[in-house]
C-alpha positions in Angstrom: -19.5 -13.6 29.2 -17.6 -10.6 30.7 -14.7 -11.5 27.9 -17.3 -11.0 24.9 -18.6 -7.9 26.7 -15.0 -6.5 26.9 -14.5 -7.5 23.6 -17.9 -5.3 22.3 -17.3 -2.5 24.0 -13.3 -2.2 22.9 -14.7 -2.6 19.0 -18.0 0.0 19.7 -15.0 2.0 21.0 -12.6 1.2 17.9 -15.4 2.1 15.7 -16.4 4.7 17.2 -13.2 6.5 17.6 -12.7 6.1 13.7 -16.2 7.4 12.7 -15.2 10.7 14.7 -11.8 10.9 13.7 -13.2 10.7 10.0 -15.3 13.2 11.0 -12.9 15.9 12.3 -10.4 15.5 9.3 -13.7 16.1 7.1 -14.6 19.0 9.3 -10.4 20.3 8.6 -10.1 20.3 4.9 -13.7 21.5 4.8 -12.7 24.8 7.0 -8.9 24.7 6.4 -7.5 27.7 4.4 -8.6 31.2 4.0 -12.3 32.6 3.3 -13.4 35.5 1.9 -16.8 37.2 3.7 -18.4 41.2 3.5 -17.6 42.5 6.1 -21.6 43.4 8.3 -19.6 46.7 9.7 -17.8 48.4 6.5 -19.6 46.4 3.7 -16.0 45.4 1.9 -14.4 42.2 1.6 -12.3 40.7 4.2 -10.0 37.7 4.5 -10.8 35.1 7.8 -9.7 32.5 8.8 -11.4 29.7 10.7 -10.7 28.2 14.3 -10.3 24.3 12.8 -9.7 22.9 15.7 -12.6 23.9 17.5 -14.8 23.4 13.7 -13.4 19.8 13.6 -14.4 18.6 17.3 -17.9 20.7 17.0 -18.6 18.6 13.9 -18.4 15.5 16.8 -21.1 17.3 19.0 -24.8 16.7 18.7 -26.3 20.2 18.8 -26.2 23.2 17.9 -23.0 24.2 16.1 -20.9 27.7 16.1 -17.8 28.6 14.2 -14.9 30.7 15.7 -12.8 32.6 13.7 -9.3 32.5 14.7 -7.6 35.2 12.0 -9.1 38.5 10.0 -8.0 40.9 7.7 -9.4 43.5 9.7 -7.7 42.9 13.5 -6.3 43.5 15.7 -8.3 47.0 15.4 -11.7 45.2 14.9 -10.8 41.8 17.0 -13.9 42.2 19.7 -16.4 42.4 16.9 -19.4 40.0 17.5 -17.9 38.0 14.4 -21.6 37.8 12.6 -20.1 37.4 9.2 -19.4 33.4 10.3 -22.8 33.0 8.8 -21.6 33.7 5.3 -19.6 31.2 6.0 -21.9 28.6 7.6 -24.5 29.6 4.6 -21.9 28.5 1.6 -18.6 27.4 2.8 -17.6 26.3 -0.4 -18.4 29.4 -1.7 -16.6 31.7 0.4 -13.0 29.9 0.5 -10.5 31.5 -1.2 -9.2 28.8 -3.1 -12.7 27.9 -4.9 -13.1 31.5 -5.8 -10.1 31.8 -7.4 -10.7 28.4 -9.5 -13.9 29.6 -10.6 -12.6 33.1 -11.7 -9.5 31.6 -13.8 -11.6 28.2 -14.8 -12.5 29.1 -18.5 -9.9 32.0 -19.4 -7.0 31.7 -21.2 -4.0 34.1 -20.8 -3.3 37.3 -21.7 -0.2 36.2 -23.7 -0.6 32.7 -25.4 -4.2 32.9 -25.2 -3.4 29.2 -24.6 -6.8 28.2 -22.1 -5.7 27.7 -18.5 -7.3 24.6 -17.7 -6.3 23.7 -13.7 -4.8 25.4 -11.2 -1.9 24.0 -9.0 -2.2 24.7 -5.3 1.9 23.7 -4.7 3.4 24.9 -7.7 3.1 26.3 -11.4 0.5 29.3 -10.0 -0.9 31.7 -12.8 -1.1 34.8 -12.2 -2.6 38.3 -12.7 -1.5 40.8 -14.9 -2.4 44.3 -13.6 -2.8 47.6 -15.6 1.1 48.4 -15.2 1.5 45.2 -17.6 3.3 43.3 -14.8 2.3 40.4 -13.9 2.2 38.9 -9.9 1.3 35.3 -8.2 -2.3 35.5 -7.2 -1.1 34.1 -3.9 0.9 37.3 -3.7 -1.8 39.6 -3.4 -3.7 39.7 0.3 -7.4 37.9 -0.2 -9.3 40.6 0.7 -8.1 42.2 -2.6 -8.3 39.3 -4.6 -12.1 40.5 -6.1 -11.4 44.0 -6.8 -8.3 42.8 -8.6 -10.2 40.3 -10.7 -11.7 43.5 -12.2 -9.0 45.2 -13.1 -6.1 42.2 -14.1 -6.1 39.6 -16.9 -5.0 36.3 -16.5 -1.6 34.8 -17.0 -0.4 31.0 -17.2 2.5 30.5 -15.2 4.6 29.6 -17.8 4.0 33.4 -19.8 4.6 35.0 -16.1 8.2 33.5 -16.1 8.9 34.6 -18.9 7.6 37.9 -19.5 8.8 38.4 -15.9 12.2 37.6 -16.9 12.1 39.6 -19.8 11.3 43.1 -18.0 13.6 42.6 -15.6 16.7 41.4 -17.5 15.9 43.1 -20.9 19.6 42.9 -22.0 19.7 38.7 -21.6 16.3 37.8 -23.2 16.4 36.7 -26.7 13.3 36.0 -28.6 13.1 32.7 -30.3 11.1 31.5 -33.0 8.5 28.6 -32.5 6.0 28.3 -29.9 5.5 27.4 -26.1 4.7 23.6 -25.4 2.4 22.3 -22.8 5.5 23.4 -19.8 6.0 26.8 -21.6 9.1 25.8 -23.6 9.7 26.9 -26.9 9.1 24.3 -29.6 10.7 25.3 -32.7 8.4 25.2 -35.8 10.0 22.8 -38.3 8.9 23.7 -42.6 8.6 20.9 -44.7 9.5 21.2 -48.1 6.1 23.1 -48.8 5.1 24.9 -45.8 7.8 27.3 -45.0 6.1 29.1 -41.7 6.7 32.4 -40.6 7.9 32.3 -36.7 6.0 33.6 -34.1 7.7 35.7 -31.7 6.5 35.6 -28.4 
């Protein structure tokens, strides 16, 4: 009898410890990242970032819940404030993360150059970017989050691919050639082949 009790209470354990577990890596992507709130004192945008340690073992508790930020824009100057923005944050969490805001903005456009649509965003790699009123073109992950909405006002959009490039070409004017064809899928240059009856002018880009 004690055996089979030992043996319950090491699975209710087991399973229990994997329920919570579950729960705290939910809680972590969920919170992980930057967010983007208005500020309650100054009424402008500001970039903060969660305490996701302490979000993913309150998500454990039964109770009442309260998010800590560990990271803003605004400190150290402002780092005693009485952090009341959280409940942006605890309102719409999806809505406020960086990352979502910045899918949404570019889901739908196509860029500025090959007007080709840009379709999905790549967190690790191939990042589009914005082109700003100086026609140059910069990584939205290069420009600080709290600026990221006022920039969406001003910029365009730019596939990666047409950022390379036309960076490339404004900074090493004398070793850029212009080829004829157009940009596959990747950005290279496919070369536009006439048959016999459809002689094509190239495109330039």
């Amino acid at each position: 009898m004690a055996f089979v009790s030992f043996v319950f209470v090491s699975v209710a354990l087991i399973v229990g410890s994997i329920i919570a577990l579950t729960i705290m890596l939910r809680a972590y992507l969920r919170h992980r990242g930057e967010s983007l709130v208005t500020c309650p004192e100054t009424r402008h945008q500001a970039a903060v970032r969660l305490n996701v340690g302490k979000a993913a073992l309150n998500d454990t508790k039964i109770g009442p819940r309260r998010l800590e930020l560990d990271r803003c824009s605004r400190w150290p100057e402002r780092q005693n404030c009485g952090q009341t923005c959280l409940s942006q944050i605890e309102n719409d969490p999806e809505g406020c993360h960086v990352w979502s805001i910045v899918q949404q903005w570019f889901r739908g456009r196509s860029c500025a150059y090959c007007q080709k649509p840009i379709e999905q965003i790549h967190w690790h790699d191939h990042r589009p970017a914005l082109l700003g009123p100086d026609k140059k073109s910069v990584p939205w992950t290069e420009l600080p989050p709290e600026e990221l909405p006022d920039a969406f006002e001003t910029h365009l959009p730019v596939c990666w691919s047409c950022h390379i490039a036309e960076t490339f070409r404004r900074e090493h004017p004398d070793r850029f050639v212009d080829r004829p064809g157009n940009r596959g899928a990747m950005g290279e240059y496919v070369e536009d082949v006439p048959g016999p009856r459809d002689v094509k002018t190239p495109v330039h880009v």
